[in-house]
C-alpha positions as CSV (number, residue, x, y, z in Angstrom):
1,X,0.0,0.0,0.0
2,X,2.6,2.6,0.9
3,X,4.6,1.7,-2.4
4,X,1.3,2.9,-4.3
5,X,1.0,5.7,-2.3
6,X,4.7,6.5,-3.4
7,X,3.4,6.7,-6.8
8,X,0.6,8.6,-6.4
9,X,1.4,10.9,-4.7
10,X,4.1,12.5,-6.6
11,X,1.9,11.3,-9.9
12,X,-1.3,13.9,-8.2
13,X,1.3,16.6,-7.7
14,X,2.6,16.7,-11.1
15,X,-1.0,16.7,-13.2
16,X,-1.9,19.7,-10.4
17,X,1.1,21.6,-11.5
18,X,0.3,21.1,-15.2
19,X,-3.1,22.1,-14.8
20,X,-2.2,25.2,-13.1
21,X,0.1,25.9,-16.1
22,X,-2.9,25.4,-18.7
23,X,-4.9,27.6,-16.5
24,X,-2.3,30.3,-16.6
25,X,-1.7,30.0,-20.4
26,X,-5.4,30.2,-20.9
27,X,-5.7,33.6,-18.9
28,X,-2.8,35.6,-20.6
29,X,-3.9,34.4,-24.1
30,X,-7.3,35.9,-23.1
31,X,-6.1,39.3,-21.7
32,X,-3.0,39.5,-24.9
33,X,-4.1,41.5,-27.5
34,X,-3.3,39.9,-30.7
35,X,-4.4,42.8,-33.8
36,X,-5.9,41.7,-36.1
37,X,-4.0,42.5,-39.8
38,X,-7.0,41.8,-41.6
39,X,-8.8,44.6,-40.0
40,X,-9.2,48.3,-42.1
41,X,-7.1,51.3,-40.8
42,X,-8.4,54.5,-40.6
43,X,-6.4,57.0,-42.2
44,X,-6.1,60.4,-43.2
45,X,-5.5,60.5,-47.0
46,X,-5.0,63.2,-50.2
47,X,-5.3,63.0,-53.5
48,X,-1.9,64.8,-54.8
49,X,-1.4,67.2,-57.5
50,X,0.4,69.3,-59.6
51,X,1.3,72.8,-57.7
52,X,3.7,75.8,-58.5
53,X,5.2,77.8,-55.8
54,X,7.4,80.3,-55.1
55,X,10.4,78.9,-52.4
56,X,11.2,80.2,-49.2
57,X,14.4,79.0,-47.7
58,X,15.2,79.7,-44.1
59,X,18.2,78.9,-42.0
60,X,18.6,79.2,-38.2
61,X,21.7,78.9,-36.8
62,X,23.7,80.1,-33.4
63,X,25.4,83.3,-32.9
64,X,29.1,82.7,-31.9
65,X,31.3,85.4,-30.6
66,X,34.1,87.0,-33.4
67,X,36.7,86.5,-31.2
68,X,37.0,85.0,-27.4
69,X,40.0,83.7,-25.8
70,X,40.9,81.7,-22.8
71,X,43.9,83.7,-21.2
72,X,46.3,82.4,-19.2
73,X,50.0,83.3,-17.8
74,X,53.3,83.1,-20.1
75,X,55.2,82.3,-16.9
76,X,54.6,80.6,-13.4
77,X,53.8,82.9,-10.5
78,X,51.3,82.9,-7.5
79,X,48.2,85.0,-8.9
80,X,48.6,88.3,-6.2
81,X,45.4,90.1,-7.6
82,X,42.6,90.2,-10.1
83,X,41.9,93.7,-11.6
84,X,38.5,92.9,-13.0
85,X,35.4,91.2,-12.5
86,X,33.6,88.6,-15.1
87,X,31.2,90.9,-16.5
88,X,33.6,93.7,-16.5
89,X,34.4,95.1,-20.3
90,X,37.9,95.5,-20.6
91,X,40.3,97.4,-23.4
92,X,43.1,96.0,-25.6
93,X,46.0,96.5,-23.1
94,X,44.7,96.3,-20.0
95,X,46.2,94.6,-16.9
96,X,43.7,92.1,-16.0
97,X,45.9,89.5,-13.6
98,X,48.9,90.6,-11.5
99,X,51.0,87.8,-10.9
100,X,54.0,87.9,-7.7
101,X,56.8,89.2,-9.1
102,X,58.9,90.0,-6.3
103,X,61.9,88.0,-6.8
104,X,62.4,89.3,-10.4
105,X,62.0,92.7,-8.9
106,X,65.2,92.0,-6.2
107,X,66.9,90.3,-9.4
108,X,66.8,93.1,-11.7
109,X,67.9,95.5,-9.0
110,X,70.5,93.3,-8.7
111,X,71.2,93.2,-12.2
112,X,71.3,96.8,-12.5
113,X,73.9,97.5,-10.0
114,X,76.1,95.4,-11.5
115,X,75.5,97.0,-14.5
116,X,76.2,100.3,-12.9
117,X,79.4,98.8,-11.4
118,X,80.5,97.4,-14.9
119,X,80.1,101.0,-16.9
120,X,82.1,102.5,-14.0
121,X,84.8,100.2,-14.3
122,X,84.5,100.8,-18.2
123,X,85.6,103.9,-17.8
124,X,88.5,103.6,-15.6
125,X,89.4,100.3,-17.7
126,X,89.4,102.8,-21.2
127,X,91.5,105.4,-19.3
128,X,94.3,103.4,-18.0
129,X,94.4,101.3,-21.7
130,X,95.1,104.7,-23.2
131,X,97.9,105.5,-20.6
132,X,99.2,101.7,-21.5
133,X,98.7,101.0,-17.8
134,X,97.2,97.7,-18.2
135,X,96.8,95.4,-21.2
136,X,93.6,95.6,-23.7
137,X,92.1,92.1,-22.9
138,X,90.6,92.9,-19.2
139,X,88.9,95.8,-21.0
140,X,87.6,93.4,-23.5
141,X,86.3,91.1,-21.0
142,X,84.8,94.2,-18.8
143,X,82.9,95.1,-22.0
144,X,81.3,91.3,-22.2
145,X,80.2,91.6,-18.9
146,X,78.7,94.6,-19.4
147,X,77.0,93.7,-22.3
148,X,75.8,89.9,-20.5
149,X,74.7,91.8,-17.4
150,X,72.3,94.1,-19.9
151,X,71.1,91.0,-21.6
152,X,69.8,89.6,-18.1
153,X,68.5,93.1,-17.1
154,X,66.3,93.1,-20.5
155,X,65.5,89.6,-19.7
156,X,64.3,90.4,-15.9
157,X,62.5,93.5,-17.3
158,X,60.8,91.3,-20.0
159,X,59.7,88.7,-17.0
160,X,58.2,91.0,-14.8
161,X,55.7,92.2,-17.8
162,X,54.7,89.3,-18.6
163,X,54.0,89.1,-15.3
164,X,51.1,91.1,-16.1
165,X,48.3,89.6,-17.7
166,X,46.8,92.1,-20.3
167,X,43.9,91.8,-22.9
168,X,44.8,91.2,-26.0
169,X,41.8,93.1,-27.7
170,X,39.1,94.6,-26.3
171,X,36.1,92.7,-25.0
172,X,34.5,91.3,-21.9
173,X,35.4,89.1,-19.6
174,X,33.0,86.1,-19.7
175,X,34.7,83.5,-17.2
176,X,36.6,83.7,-14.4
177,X,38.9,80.7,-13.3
178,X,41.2,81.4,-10.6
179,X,41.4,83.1,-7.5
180,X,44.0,85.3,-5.6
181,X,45.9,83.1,-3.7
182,X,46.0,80.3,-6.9
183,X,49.3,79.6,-8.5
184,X,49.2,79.9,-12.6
185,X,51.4,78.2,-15.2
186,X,51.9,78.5,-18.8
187,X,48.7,76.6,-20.2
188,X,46.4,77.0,-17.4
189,X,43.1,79.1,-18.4
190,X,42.9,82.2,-15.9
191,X,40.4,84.0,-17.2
192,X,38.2,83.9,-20.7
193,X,37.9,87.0,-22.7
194,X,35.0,87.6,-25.4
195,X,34.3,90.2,-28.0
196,X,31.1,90.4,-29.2
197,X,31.4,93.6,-31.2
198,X,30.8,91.6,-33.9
199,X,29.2,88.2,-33.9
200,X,29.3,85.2,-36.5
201,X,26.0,83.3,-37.8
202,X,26.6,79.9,-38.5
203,X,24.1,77.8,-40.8
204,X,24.5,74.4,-42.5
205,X,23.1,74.9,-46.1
206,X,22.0,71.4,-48.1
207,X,24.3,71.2,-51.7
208,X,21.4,72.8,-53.4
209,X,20.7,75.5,-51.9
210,X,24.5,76.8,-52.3
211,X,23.5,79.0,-55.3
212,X,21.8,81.6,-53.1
213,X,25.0,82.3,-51.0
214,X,27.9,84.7,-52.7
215,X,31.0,85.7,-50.6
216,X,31.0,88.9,-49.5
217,X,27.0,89.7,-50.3
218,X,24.8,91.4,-47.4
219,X,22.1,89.4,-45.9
220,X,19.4,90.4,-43.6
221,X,19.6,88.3,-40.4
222,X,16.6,88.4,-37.8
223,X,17.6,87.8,-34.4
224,X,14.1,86.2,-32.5
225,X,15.3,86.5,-28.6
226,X,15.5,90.6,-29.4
227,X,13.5,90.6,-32.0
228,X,15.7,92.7,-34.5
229,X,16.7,92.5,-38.1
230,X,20.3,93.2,-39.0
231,X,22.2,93.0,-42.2
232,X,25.4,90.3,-42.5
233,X,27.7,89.6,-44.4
234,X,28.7,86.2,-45.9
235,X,32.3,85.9,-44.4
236,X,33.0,82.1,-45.5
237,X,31.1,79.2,-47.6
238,X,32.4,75.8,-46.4
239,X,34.6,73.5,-49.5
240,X,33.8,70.2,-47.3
241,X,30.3,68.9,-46.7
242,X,29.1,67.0,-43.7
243,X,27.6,63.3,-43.8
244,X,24.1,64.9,-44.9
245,X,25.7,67.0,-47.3
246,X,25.6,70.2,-46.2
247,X,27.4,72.8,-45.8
248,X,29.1,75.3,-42.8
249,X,28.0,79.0,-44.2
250,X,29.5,81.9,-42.0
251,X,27.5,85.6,-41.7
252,X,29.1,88.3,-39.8
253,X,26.8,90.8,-38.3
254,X,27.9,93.8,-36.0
255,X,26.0,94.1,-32.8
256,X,23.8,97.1,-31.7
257,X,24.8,99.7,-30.1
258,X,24.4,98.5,-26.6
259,X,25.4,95.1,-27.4
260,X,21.9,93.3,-27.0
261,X,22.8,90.0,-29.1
262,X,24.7,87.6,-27.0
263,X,26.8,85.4,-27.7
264,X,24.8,81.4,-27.7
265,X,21.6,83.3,-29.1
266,X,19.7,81.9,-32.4
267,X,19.6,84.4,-35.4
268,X,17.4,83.2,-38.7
269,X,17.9,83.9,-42.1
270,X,15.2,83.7,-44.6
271,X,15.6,83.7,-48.4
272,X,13.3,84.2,-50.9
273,X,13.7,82.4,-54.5
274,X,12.4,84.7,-57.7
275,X,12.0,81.1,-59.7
276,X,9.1,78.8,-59.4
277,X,9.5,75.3,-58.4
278,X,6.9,72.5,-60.2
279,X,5.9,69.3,-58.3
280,X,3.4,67.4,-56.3
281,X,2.8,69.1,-53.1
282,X,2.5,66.8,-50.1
283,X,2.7,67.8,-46.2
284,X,6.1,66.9,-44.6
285,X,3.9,64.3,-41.9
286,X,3.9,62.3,-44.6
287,X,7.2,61.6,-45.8
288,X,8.5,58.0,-44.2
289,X,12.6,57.6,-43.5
290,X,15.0,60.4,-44.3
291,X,15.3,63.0,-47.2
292,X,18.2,60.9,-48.5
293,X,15.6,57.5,-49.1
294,X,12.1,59.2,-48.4
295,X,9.3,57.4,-49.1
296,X,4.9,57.5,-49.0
297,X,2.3,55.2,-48.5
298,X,-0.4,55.3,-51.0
299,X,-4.1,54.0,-51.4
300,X,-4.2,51.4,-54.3
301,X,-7.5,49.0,-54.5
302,X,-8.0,50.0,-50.9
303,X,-4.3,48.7,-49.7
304,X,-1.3,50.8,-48.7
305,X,1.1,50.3,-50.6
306,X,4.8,51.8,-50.2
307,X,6.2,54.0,-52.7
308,X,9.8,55.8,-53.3
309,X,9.9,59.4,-53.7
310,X,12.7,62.0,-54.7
311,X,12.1,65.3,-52.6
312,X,12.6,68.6,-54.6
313,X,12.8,71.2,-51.5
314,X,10.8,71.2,-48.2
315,X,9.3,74.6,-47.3
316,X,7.9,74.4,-43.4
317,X,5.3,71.8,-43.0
318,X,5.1,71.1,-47.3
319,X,7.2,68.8,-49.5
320,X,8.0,69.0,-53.2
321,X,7.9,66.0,-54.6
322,X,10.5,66.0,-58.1
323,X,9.7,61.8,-58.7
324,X,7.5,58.8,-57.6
325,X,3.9,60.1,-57.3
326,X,1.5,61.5,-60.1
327,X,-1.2,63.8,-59.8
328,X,-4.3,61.8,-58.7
329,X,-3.0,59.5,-56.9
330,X,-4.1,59.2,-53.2
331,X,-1.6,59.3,-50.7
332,X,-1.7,58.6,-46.6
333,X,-0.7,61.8,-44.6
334,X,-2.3,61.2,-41.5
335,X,-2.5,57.7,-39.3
336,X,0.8,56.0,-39.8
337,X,1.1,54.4,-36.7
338,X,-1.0,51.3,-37.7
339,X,-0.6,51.3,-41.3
340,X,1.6,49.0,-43.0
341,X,2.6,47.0,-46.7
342,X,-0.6,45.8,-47.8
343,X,-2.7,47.0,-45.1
344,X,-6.8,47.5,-45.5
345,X,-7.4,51.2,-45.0
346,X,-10.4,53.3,-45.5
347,X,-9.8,57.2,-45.7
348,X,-11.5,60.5,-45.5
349,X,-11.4,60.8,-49.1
């Protein structure tokens, strides 16, 4: 008896577990959805035609400061003070870091007493050689002393300006990193320095659109944070594209008067093209992928079917198409989500 019970017991177990597991199966396929393929879509479609229009290109790019430096010390030194403030707008010349230059002072005093003691010996040196009291060479080597001890005078003199930290052009200072008490070196930002007299647009332009853009020719650049309008002028036109060929365009513009643009603010350019452009007009929400493979569901027999395109320009929210549609032909704009090769759809249309 207790040998069957062996059995069945573990036998009891095992058909409770695997009817606990069909249970379980049974319960998430019912709360699953599954979607049904064969179901219609509901879409938002147009049918396409022919349109002319007159192009509107804009570029928007960021205003970057004409010139701005990150300053720091041609020599070591312990920074003794800091003449200005971030903020503060500073001319070309003036002494914005004082570094400890009390050593090369006691040097160069140094240095000029010996020179002093030098010139008076020249002189004594050039008397007695005309009375033939002494020979010619220790006048000779008094004159090379003289002239080495000058050399390190000029030297000492040279150090101690440079311990001075001047602007190099005029501008304000932007960034402030050190402190009185911090020790500088050559290479170590002390301070950054930003002129913003004159700021440069940049904008990446597609291949294309290259032909509107002549160096040296005046543009009107509108600034949105202000909002002004300002003319620029083209300053560079980039001879190396990026991946998506475009490209780097340059626009000078001179601030206003009491320098309102900053520097990290967005400026816009907008063009306007005399020539008509030809095509199918679509809205942008349309267009699947990217503009380099770009492509459209349309509404054949009551099926979406995918369709390559070839993009003439975009202009906002509106696609030129140059290839791959015709006029007539219906095309899904809205509902994309769900829609897919061969799918039923029903649209507004």
């Amino acid at each position: 008896m207790k040998k069957i019970l062996y059995i069945l017991i573990p036998l009891v177990l095992i058909g409770l577990v695997v009817a606990k597991l069909l249970t379980n199966k049974q319960i998430a396929e019912e709360r699953v959805y599954l979607y049904d393929r064969e179901q219609p879509v509901q879409v938002t479609a147009m049918r396409v035609k022919q349109a002319s229009l007159q192009p509107e290109y804009s570029f928007t790019g960021t205003l970057d400061p004409n010139r701005e430096s990150k300053l720091s010390a041609e020599i070591q030194g312990k920074v003794n003070r800091i003449l200005v403030e971030e903020g503060a707008t500073v001319r070309k010349g003036q002494v914005l870091i004082q570094l400890d230059d009390t050593l090369l002072q006691l040097q160069l005093k140094a240095a000029e007493v010996q020179v002093k003691g030098l010139e008076a010996d020249l002189k004594r040196y050039r008397v007695l050689v005309e009375n033939e009291a002494i020979q010619g060479i220790q006048l000779e080597k008094t004159e090379l002393a003289l002239e080495t001890a000058q050399v390190q005078v000029s030297t000492l003199k040279e150090q101690i300006n440079k311990s001075q930290i001047r602007a190099p052009f005029d501008g304000i200072i932007t960034a402030q990193l050190t402190e009185e008490g911090d020790f500088a070196a050559p290479g170590k930002p002390l301070l950054q320095l930003t002129d913003i007299r004159q700021l440069k647009l940049g904008i990446q332009v597609p291949e294309k659109d290259l032909k509107l853009f002549e160096l040296g020719k005046v543009y009107t650049v509108s600034i949105p944070a202000i909002p002004v309008e300002i003319n620029g002028k083209v300053n560079l036109i980039g001879s190396r594209g990026n991946p998506a060929n475009s490209f780097p365009v340059e626009i000078i513009v001179s601030n206003l008067s009491k320098k309102e643009i900053k520097a990290g603010m967005f400026g816009k350019l907008i063009l306007k093209d005399n020539t008509e452009i030809t095509g199918i007009l679509i809205p942008s929400a349309a267009i699947l992928g990217s503009d380099l493979e770009p492509q459209v569901y349309i509404v054949n027999e009551g099926k979406a079917m995918i369709r390559n395109i070839q993009i003439e320009k975009r202009m906002q929210d509106q696609v030129i198409v140059r290839s791959g549609l015709k006029e007539n032909e219906v095309v899904i704009i809205g509902g994309l989500i769900n829609v897919f090769e061969g799918a039923s759809v029903i649209t507004n249309l």
